[in-house]
MDTraj code that builds the backbone (N, CA, C; nanometers):
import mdtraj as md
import numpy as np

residues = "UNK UNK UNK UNK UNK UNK UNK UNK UNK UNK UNK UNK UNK UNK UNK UNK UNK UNK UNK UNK UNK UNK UNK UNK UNK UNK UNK UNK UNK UNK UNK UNK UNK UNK UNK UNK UNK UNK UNK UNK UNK UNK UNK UNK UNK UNK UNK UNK UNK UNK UNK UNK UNK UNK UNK UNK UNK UNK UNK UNK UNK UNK UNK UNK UNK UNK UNK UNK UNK UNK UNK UNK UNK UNK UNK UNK UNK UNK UNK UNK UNK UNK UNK UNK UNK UNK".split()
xyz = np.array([
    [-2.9369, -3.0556, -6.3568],
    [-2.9149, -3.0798, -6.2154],
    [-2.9859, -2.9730, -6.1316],
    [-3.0648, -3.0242, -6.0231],
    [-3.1093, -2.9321, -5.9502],
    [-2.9924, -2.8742, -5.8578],
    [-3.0534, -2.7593, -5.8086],
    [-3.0282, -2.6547, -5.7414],
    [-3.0339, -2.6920, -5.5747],
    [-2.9470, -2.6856, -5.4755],
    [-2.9915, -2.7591, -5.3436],
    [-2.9600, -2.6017, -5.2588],
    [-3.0537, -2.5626, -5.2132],
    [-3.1140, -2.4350, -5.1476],
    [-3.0272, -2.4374, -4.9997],
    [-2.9462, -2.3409, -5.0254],
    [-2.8497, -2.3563, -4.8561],
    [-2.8661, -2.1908, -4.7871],
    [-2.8549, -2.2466, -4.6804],
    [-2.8896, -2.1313, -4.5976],
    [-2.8144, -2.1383, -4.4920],
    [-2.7753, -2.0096, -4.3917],
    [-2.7297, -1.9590, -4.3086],
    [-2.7579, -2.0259, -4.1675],
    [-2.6515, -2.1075, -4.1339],
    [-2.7202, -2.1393, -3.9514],
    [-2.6974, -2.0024, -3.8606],
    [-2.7859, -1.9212, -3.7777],
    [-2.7720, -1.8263, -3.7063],
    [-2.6434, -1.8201, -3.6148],
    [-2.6349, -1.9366, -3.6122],
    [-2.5455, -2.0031, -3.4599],
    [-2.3474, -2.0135, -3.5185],
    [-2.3536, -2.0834, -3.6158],
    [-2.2383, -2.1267, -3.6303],
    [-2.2019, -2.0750, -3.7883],
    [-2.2762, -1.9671, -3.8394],
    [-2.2571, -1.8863, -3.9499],
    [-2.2256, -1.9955, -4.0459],
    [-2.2174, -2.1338, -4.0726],
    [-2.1989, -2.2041, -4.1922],
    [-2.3401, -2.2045, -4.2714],
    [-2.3114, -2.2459, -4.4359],
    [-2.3644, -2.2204, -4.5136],
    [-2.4481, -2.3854, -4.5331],
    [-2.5546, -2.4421, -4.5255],
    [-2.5702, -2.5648, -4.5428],
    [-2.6901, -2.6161, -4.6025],
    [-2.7203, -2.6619, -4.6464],
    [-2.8356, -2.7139, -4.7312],
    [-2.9501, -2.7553, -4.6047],
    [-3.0245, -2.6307, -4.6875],
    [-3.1630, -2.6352, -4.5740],
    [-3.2428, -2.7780, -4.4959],
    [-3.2158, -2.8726, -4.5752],
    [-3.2637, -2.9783, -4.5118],
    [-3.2148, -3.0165, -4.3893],
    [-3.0391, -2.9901, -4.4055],
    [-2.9762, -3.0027, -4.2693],
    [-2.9869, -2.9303, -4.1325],
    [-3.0842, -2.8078, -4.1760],
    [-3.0941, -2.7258, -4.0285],
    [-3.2639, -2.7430, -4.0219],
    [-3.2447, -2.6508, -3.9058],
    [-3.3894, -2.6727, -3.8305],
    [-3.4173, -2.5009, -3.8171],
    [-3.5307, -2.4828, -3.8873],
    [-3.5921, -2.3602, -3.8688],
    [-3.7298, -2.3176, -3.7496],
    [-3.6447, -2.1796, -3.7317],
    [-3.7246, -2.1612, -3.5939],
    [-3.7975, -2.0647, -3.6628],
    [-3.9305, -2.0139, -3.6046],
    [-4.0440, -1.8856, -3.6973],
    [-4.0485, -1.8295, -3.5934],
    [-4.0374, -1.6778, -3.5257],
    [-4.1760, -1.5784, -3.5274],
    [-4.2453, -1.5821, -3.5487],
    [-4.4378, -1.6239, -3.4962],
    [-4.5545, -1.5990, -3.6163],
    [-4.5670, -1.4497, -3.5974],
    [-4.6469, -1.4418, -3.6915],
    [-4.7253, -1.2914, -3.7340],
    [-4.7890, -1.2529, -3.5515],
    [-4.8396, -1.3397, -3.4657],
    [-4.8903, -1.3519, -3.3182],
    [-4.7701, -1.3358, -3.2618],
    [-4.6525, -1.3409, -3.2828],
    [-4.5579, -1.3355, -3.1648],
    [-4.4756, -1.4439, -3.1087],
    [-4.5663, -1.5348, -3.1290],
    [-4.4958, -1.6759, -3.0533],
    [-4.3841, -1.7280, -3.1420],
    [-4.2837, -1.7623, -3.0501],
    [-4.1748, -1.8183, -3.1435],
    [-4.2136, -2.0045, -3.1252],
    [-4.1767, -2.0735, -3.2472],
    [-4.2188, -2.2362, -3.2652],
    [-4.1163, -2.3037, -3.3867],
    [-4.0985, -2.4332, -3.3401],
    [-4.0082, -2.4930, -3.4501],
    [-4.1127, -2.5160, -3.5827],
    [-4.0414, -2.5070, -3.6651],
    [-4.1533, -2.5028, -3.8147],
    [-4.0324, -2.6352, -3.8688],
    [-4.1385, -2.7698, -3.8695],
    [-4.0687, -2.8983, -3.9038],
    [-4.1370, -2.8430, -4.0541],
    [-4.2172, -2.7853, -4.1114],
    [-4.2428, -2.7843, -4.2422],
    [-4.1484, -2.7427, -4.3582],
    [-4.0898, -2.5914, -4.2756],
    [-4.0311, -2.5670, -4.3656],
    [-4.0892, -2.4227, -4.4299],
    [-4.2100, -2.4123, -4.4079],
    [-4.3514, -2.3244, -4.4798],
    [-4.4162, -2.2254, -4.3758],
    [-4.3989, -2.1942, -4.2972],
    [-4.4878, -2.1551, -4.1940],
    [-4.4368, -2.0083, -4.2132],
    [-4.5153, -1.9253, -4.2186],
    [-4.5887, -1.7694, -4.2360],
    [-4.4801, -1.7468, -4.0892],
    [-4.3896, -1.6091, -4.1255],
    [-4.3645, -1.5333, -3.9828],
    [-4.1995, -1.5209, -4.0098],
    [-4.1348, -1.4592, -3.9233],
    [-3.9784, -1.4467, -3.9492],
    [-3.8864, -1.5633, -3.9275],
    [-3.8323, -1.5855, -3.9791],
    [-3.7593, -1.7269, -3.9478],
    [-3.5927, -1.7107, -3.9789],
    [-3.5756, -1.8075, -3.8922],
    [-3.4192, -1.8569, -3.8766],
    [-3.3637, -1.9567, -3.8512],
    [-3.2761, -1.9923, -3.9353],
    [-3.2320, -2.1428, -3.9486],
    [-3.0435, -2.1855, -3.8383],
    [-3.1108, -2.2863, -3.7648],
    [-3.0284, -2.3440, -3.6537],
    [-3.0016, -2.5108, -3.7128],
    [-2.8561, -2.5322, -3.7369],
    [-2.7607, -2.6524, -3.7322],
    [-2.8324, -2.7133, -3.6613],
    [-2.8542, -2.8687, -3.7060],
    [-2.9010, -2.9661, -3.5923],
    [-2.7761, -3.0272, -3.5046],
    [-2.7933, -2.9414, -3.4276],
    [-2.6879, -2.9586, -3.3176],
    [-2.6874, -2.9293, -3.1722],
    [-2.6437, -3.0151, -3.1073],
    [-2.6862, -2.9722, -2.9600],
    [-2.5813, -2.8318, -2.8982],
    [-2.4497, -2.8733, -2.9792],
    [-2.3137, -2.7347, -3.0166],
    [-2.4060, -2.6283, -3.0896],
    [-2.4624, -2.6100, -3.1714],
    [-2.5398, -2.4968, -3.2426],
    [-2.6284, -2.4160, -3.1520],
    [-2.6735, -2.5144, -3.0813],
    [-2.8254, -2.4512, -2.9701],
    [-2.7587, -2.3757, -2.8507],
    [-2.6435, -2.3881, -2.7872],
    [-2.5644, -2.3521, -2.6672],
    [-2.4827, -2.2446, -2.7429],
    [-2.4652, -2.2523, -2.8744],
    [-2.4040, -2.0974, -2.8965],
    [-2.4759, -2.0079, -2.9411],
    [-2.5873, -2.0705, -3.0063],
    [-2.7382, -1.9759, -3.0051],
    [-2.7550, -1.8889, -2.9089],
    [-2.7639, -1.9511, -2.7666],
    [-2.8371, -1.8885, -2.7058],
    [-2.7083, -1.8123, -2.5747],
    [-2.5907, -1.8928, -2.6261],
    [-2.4846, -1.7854, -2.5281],
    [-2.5009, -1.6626, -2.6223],
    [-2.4633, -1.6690, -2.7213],
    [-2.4396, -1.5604, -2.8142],
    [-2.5889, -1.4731, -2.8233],
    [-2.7033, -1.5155, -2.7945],
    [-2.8321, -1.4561, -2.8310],
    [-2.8545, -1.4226, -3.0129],
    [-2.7947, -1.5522, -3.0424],
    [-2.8316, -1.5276, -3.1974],
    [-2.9585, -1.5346, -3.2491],
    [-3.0368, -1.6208, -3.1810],
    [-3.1544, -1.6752, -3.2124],
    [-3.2826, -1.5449, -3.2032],
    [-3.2657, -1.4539, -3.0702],
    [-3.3267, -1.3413, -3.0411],
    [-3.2892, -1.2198, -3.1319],
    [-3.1764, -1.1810, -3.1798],
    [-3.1121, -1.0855, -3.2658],
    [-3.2351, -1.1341, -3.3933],
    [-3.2173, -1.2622, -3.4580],
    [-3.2519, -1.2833, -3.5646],
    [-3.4121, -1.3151, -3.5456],
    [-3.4641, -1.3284, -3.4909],
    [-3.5868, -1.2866, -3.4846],
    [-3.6773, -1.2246, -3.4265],
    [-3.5517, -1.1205, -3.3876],
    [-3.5620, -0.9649, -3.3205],
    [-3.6933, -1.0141, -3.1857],
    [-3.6430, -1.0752, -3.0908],
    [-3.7920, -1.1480, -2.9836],
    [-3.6614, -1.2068, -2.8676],
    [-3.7274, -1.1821, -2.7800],
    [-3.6681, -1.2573, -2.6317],
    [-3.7352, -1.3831, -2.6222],
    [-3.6259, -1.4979, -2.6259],
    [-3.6967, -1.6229, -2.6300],
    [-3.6966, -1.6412, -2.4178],
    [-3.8637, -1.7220, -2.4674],
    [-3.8554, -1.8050, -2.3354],
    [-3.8024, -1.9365, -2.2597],
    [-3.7537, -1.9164, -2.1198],
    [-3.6918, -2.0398, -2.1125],
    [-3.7393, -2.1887, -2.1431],
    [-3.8979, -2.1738, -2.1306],
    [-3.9824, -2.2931, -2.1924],
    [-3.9222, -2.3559, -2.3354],
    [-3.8986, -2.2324, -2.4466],
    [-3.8701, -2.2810, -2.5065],
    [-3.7950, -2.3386, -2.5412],
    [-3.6448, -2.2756, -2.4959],
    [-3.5124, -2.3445, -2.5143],
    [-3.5405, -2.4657, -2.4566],
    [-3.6163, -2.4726, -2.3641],
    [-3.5775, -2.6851, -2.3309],
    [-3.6594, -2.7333, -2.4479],
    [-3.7882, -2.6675, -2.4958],
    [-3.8339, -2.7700, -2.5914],
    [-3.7470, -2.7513, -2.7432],
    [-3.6935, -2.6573, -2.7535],
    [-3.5777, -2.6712, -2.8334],
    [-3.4719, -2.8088, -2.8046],
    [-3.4018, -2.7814, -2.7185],
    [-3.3110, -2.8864, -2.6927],
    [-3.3909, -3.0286, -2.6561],
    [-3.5155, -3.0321, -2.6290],
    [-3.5585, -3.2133, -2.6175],
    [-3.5852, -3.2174, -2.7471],
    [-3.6291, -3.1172, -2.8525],
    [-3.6363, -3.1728, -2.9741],
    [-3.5191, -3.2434, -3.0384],
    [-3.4168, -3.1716, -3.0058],
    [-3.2838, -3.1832, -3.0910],
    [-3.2182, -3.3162, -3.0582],
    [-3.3066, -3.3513, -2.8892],
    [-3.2483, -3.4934, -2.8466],
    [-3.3149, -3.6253, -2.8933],
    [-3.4137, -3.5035, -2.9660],
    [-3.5044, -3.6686, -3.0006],
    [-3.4924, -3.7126, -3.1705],
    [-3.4117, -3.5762, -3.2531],
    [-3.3872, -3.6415, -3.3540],
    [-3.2686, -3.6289, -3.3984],
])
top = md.Topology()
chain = top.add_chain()
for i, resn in enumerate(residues, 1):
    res = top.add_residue(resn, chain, resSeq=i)
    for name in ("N", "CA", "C"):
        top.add_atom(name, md.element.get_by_symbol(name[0]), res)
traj = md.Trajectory(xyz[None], top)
């Protein structure tokens, strides 16, 4: 039996099988970006697909702690239209 790889949501500290969250990167450049791969080079942190996960993300500033970066407000909306679109 395989092994199903679970990881830490930043937001809501549960433990969940990586497929179920959505990882955000740091690149090596600075810019923070959603990594739908999975693979992408840079610091990363994994967020619950949840629209509840994203609002305690960013009350709490979990998302910035964990990838030590001040997110922009640009991004949080394209965060949250992502999350509305899947």
């Amino acid at each position: 039996m395989k092994k199903i790889p679970l990881r830490k949501c930043v937001a809501t500290q549960e433990q969940l099988p990586k497929k179920e969250l959505l990882r955000i990167v740091r690149t090596p450049e600075g810019t923070v970006v959603i990594d739908t791969s999975g693979r992408m080079n840079g610091r990363g942190a994994y967020l619950k697909k949840s629209q509840e996960a994203i609002d305690i993300a960013i009350k709490r500033k979990a998302l910035e702690r964990a990838l030590e970066v001040t997110l922009d407000p640009s991004f949080i909306e394209q965060l949250r239209s992502y999350m509305n679109e899947s």
